[in-house]
C-alpha positions in Angstrom: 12.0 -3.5 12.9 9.1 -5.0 15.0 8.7 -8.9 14.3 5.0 -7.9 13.1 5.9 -5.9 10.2 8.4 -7.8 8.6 6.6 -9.2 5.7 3.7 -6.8 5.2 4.2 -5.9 1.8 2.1 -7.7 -0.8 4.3 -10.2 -2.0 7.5 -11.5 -0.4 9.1 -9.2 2.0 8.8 -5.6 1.4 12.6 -5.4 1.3 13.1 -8.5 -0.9 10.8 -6.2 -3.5 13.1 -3.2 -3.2 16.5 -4.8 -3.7 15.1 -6.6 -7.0 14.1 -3.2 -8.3 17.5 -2.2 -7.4 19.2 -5.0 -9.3 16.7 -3.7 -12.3 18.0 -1.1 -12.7 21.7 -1.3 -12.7 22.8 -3.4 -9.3 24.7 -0.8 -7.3 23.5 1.1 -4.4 25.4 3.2 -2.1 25.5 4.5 0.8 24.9 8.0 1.2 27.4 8.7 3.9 28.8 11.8 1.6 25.5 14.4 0.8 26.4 16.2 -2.2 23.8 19.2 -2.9 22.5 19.1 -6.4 24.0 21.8 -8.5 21.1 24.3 -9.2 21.0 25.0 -12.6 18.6 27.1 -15.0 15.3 25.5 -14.0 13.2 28.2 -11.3 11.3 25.7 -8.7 7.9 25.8 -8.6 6.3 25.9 -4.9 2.8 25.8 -5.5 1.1 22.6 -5.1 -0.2 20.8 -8.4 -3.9 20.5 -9.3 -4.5 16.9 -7.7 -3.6 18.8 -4.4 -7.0 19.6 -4.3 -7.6 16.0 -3.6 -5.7 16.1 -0.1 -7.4 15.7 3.0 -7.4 15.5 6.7 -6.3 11.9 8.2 -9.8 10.0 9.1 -11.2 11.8 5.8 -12.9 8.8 3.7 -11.0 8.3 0.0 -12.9 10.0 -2.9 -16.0 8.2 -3.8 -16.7 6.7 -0.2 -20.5 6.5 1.1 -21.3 10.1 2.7 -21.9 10.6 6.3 -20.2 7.0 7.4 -18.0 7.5 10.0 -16.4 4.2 11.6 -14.4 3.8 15.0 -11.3 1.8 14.2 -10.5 1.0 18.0 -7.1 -1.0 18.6 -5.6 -3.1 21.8 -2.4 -2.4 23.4 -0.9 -4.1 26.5 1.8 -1.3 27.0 1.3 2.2 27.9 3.3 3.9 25.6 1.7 4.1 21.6 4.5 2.2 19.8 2.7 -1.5 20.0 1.7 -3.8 17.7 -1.9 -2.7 18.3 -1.3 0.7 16.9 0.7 -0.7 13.8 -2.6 -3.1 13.1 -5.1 0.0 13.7 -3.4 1.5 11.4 -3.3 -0.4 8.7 -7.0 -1.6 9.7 -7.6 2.7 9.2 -6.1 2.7 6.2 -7.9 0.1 4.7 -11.6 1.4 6.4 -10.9 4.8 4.7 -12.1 3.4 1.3 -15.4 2.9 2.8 -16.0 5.5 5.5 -14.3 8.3 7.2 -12.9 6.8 10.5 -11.4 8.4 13.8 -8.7 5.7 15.1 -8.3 5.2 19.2 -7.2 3.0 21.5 -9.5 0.8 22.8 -8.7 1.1 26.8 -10.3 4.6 26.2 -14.1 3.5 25.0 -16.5 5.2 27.1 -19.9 3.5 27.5 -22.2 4.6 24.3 -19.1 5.7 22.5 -19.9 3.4 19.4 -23.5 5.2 19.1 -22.3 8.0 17.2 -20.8 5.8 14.8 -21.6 3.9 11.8 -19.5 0.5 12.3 -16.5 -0.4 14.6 -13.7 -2.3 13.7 -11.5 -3.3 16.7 -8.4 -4.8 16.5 -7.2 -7.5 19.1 -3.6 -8.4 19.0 -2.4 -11.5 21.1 -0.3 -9.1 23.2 -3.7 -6.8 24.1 -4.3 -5.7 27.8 -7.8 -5.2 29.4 -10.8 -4.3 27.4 -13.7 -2.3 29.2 -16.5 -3.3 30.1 -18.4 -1.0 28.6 -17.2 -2.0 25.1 -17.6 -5.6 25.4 -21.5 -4.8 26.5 -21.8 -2.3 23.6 -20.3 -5.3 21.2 -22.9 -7.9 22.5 -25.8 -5.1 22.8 -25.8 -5.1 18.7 -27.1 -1.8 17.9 -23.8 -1.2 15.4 -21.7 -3.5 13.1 -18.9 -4.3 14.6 -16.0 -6.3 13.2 -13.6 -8.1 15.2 -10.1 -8.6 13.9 -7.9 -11.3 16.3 -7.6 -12.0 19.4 -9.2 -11.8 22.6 -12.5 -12.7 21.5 -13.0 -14.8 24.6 -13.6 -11.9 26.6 -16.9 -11.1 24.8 -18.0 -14.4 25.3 -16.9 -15.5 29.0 -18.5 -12.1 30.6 -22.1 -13.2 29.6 -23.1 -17.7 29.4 -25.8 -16.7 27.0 -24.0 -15.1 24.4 -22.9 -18.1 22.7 -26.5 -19.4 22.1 -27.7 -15.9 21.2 -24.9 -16.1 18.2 -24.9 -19.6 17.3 -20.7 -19.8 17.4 -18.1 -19.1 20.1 -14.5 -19.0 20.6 -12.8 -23.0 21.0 -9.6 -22.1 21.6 -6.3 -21.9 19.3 -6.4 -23.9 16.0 -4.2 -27.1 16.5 -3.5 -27.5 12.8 -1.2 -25.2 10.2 -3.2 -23.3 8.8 -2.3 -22.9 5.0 -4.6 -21.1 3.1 -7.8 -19.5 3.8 -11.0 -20.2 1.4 -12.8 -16.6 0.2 -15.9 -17.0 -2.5 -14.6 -20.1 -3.5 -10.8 -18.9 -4.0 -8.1 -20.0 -2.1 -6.2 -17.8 -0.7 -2.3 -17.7 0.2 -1.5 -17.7 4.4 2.4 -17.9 5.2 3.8 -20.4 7.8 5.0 -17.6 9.9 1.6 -15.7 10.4 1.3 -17.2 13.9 -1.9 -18.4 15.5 -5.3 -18.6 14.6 -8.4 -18.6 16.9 -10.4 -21.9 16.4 -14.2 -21.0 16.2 -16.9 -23.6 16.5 -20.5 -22.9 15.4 -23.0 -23.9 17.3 -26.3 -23.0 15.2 -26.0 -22.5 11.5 -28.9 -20.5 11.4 -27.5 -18.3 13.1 -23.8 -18.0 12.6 -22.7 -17.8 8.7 -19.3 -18.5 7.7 -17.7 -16.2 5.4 -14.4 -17.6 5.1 -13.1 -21.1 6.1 -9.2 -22.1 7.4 -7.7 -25.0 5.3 -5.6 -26.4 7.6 -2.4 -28.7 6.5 -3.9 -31.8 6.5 -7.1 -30.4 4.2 -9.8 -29.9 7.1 -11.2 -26.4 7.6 -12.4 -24.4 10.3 -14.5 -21.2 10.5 -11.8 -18.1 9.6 -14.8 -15.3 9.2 -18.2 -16.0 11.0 -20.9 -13.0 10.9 -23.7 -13.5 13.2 -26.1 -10.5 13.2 -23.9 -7.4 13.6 -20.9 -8.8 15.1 -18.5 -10.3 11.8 -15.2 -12.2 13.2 -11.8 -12.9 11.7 -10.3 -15.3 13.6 -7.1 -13.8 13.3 -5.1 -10.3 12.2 -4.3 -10.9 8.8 -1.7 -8.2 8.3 1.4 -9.2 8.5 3.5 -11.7 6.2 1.4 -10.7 3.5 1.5 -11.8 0.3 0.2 -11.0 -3.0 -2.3 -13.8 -3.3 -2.7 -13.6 0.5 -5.9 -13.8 3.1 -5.7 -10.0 3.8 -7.6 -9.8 0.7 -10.8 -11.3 2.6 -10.3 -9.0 5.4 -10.1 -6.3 2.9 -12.9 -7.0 1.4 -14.7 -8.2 4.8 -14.0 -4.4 6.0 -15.6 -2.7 3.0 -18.8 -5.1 2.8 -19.3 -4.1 6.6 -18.9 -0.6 6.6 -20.6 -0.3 3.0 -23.5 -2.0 0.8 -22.6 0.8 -2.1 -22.5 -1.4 -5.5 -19.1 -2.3 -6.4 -17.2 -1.0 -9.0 -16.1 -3.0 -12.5 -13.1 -4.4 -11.8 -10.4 -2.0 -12.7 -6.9 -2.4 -13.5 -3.4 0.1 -14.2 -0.6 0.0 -15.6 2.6 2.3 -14.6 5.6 2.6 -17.1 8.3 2.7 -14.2 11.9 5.0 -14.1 11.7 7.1 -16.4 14.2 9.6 -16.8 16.6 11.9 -18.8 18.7 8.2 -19.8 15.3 6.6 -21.4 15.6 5.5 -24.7 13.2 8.0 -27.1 12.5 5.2 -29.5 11.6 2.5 -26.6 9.7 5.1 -25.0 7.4 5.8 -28.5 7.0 2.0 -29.3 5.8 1.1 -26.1 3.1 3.9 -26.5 2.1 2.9 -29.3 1.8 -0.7 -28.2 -0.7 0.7 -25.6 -2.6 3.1 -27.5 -3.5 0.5 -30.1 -4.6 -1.7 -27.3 -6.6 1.2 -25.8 -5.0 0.7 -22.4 -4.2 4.5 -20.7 -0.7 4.3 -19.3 0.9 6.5 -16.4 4.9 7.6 -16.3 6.7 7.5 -13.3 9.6 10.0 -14.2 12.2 11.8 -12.7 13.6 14.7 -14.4 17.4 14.9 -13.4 19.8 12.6 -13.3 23.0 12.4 -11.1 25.6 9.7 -10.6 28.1 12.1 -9.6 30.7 9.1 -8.5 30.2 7.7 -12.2 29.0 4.4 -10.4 27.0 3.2 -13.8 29.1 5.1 -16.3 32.2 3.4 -16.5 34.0 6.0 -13.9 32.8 9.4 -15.3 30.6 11.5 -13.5 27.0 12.5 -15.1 24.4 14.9 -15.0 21.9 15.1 -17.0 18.2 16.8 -17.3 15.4 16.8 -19.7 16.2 20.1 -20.5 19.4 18.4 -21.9 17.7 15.5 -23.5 15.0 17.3 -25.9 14.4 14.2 -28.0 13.6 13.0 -24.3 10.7 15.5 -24.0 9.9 14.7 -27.7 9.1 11.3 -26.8 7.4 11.9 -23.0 4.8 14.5 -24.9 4.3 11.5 -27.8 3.3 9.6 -25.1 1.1 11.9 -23.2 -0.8 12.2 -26.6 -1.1 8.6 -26.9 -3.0 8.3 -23.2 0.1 8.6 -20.8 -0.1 10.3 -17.7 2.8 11.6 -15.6 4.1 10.7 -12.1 6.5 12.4 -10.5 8.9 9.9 -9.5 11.6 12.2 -7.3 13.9 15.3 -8.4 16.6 12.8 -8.8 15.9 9.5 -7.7 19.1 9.4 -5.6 20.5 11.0 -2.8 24.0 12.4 -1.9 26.8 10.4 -4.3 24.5 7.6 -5.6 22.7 7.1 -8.7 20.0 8.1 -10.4 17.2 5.1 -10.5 19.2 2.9 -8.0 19.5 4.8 -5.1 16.9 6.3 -2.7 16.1 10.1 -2.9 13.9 10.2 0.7 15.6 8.2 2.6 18.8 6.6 3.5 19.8 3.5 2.5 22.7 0.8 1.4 23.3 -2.7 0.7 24.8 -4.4 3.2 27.0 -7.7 3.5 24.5 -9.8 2.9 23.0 -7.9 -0.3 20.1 -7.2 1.2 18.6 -3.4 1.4 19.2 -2.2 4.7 17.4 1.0 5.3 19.6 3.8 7.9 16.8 6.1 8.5 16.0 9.6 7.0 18.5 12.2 5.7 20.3 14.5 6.9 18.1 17.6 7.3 14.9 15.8 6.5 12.2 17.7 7.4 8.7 18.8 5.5 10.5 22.1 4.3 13.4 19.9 2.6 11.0 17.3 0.7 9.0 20.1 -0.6 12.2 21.9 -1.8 12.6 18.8 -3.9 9.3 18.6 -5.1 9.6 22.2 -6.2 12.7 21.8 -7.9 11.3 18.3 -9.6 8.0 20.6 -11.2 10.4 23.6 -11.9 12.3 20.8 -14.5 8.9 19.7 -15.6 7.7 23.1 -16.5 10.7 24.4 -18.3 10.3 21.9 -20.8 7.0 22.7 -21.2 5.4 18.9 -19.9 2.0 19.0 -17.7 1.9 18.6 -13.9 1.9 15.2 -12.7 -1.4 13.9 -11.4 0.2 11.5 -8.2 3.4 11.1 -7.1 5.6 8.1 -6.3 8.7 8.3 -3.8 11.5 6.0 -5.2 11.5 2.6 -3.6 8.5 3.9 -2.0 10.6 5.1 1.2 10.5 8.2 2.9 10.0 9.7 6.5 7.1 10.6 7.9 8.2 14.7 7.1 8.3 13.7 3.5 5.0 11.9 3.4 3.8 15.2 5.0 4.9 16.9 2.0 3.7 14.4 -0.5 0.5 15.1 0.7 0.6 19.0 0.6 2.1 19.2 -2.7 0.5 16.7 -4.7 -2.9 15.1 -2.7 -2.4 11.5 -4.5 0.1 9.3 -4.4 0.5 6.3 -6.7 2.6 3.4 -4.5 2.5 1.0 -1.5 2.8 3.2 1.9 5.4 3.4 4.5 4.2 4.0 7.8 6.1 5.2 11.3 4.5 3.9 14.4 3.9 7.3 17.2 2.7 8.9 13.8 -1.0 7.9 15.0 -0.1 7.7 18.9 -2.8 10.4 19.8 -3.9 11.7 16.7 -2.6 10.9 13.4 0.3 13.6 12.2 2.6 13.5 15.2 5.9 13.8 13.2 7.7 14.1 16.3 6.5 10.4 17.5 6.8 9.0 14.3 9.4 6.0 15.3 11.5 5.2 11.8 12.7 1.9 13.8 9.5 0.4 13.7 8.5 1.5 10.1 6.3 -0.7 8.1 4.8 -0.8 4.7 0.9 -1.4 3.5 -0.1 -2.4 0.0 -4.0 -1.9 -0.7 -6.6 -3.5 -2.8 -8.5 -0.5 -3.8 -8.5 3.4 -3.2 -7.7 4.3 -0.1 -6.7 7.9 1.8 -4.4 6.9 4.1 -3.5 8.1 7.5 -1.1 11.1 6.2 -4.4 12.6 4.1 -3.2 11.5 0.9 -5.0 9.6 -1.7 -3.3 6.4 -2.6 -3.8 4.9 -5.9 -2.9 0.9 -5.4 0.0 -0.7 -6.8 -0.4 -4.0 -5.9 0.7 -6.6 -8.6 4.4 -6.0 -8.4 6.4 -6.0 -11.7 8.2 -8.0 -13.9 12.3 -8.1 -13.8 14.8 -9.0 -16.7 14.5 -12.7 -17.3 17.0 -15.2 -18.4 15.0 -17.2 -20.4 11.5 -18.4 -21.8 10.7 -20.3 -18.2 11.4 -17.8 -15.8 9.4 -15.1 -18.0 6.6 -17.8 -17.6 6.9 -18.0 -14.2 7.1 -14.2 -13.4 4.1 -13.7 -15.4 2.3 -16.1 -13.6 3.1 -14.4 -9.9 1.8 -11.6 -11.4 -1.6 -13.2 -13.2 -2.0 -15.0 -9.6 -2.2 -11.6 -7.8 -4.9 -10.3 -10.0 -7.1 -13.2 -10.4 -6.4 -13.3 -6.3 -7.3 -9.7 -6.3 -10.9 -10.6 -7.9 -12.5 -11.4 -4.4 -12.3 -7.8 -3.5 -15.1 -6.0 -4.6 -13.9 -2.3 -5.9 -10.3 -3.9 -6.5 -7.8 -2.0 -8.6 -5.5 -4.6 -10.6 -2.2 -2.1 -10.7 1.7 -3.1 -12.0 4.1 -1.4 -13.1 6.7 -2.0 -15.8 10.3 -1.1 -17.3 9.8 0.3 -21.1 13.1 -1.4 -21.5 11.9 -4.8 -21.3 9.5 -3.8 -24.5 6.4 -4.8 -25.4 6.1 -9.2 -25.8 6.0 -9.4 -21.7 3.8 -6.4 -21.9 1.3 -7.5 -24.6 0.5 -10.6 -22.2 0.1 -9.1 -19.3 -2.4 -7.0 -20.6 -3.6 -10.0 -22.2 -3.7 -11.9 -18.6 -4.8 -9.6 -16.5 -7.8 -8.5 -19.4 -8.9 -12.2 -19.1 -9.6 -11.9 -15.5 -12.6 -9.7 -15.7 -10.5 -6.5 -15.7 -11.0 -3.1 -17.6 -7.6 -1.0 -18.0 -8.4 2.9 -16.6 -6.3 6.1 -16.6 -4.7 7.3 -13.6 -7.4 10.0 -13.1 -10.6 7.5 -13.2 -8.7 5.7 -10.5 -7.8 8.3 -8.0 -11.4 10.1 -8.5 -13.0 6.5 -7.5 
């Protein structure tokens, strides 16, 4: 995995987030060196896609609810000339996050043809330090002003050096590299998270305030600042690339919101928040499973369910030796509960067929994807499955609705790969089948080399993973709903339920600077309702109204 995206996940590293869900859940994963087919039992699968399918889209499509006609060129750097660069992973993720605003066609930059931004509503170009030549043509277009353009990173010098006027004309210019740490960024007044390991920062200097307004400032270790963001008339800067050790409380929130208040001046939203009732399956507890919907319903917070309806541990690795198998249609009190709980506001996610793949466990193990711990304890991810492909990740999904539908549940509005892993084939298939997703993405650079959908580029050695802020379609088509927050493990004691509270407080109250944001966590039903009950409570007292799944993924 590329240096770049080892820590993009919101919080700490993405991987650090999937092995504590693991040790959630019941500490064991396997390695799924052994497939064992699923025994195919009563339940018919269903292949047609649900009704939130209708929601899918092309990549470049805006996310529901975005500004019509706004089409924005997301133009990246690369200094190689293959596609699988840095550059391409950060115009990417730079797409992804423009697509809540504005419908956007992603290319490399060493392609701009003079006038090419013309037929566009806003630019966004992204600059890594390892970027090769930019043309000429787009540097004049930049300086020439007739479209907003922001400029994520590096390589802003080269706007600057090929005209001695420019600098005056825009009241700041480019002084270099910033000589101290830089360890935080101040947005609206908040401080904002930056990790040591981010890397460099450009120093900017202004030269006329009049002129040149700073957005954002650097706090640097020993408390001075620096310009981070500077917008002077339709150029906006970031003074760095602010996607990769991401955390939850982290700068990429600015840029986030930087992107949207380019591309759009449509009024923001209310702050809205969810909340996601995570791995459910035929094992749940009926009675947990009521209480905590009744704890929500009285609070009038809607509720989604990520469930999976069959569960395997065929090697008996969390039952004491003995091989299960179980599936709603085995668990009817089960069902019982899951439609109490629809009538009390939940809505369902489908959460996998089984959560698991080959001989490991339901809840532990991936389903999409291949995956172990290793020495160290640490998730290491193999690559995808044998016989991954788009055809085999549908299969599952239609075996996963067949379940649903022969108890009689509704279809799931979104749908949530376990661990939120799978190949590029099965995020094809996610898309098809159900048009929303409700996670954090994983992403394959290649998949966006020419034009975004290139399975057979898509590089699983490079892959990387993208929280967002807000609603977003994504560069496989889907809708993603955000899950941003994180979660709340099993604590030991009163501190430590304190203290994971309070990440998860900090990442909303973070979350505020981003107009449009969607406050979203999910949470074991197991852990009942006291941790719960307060961070409803916390997250309410940050300015944020709880809204069903459906209000979120329709904008």
């Amino acid at each position: 995995m590329m240096r770049s995206s080892t820590g993009t996940a919101w919080g700490p590293a993405w991987l650090r987030l999937l092995l504590g869900v693991l040790t959630v859940i019941c500490g064991v994963l396997t390695m799924t060196s052994k497939p064992v087919a699923p025994v195919l039992l009563s339940a018919e699968p269903r292949w047609e896609p649900v009704p939130s399918a209708s929601l899918a889209g092309e990549p470049g499509d805006p996310a529901p609810g975005a500004p019509e006609g706004r089409r924005t060129l997301v133009l990246y750097n690369t200094s190689t000339p293959g596609p699988v660069t840095s550059g391409e992973v950060y115009g990417t993720k730079a797409a992804n996050l423009v697509s809540h605003s504005s419908a956007f066609e992603l290319r490399q930059a060493a392609n701009y043809q003079p006038g090419d931004m013309t037929g566009f509503s806003a630019v966004v170009y992204v600059g890594p330090e390892d970027g090769g030549p930019l043309p000429d043509a787009f540097l004049a277009d930049v300086r020439a002003g007739q479209t907003p353009v922001l400029w994520l990173g590096y390589d802003i010098n080269r706007l600057f050096d090929g005209d001695s006027g420019y600098a005056v004309r825009t009241g700041w210019r480019p002084d270099g590299w910033a000589e101290r740490a830089i360890v935080g960024v101040d947005y609206k007044g908040v401080r904002l998270s930056r990790d040591s390991q981010a890397g460099a920062s450009v120093r900017t200097r202004l030269l006329d305030t009049a002129k040149a307004k700073v957005l954002a400032e650097s706090i640097h270790d020993d408390d001075s600042r620096t310009p981070w963001a500077v917008r002077s008339g339709t150029l906006t800067y970031v003074a760095e690339i602010p996607f990769s050790y991401v955390g939850s409380t982290d700068r990429y929130l600015a840029a986030a919101d930087l992107i949207r208040a380019t591309l759009s001046q449509s009024p923001p939203q209310q702050a809205r928040a969810l909340v996601r009732l995570e791995d459910v399956g035929p094992t749940a507890n009926p009675v947990q499973l009521k209480q905590i919907a009744d704890r929500l319903h009285s609070r009038g917070v809607p509720f989604s369910i990520a469930l999976y309806p069959y569960y395997r541990d065929p090697k008996g690795i969390a039952n004491s030796g003995t091989p299960t198998e179980l599936r709603l249609v085995d668990r009817p009190e089960v069902v019982r509960a899951l439609r109490y709980m629809i009538d009390r506001g939940g809505t369902i996610v489908l959460h996998g067929y089984t959560h698991q793949f080959g001989d490991g466990a339901s809840g532990s193990d991936f389903e999409f994807y291949r995956a172990r711990l290793n020495d160290e304890n640490a998730v290491e991810l193999l690559g995808p499955v044998p016989g991954d492909s788009v055809r085999w990740a549908s299969e599952r999904f239609a075996l996963a609705l067949g379940e649903l539908a022969q108890v009689g549940l509704p279809d799931p509005e979104a749908f949530e790969f376990p661990h939120y892993t799978a190949s590029a084939a099965g995020y094809q298939a996610a898309t098809e089948t159900f048009g929303v997703r409700y996670d954090r993405g994983t992403y394959f650079p290649g998949w966006c080399s020419t034009k975004c959908g290139d399975i057979a580029q898509a590089d699983p050695a490079g892959m990387y993973t993208q929280a967002f802020p807000y609603l977003v379609r994504d560069v496989y088509g889907a809708v993603v709903v955000p899950e941003n927050l994180g979660y709340i493990p099993p604590w030991s004691d009163a501190v430590e339920l304190d203290h994971r509270i309070g990440e998860v407080l900090s990442a909303a109250r973070a979350l505020r600077v981003v107009d449009d944001g969607i406050a979203s966590f999910f949470f074991h039903p197991y852990l009942g309702t006291e941790a719960l009950d307060r961070l409803i409570d916390g997250i309410t007292a940050a300015g944020y109204r709880f809204v069903s799944l459906s209000d979120a993924s329709h904008r």
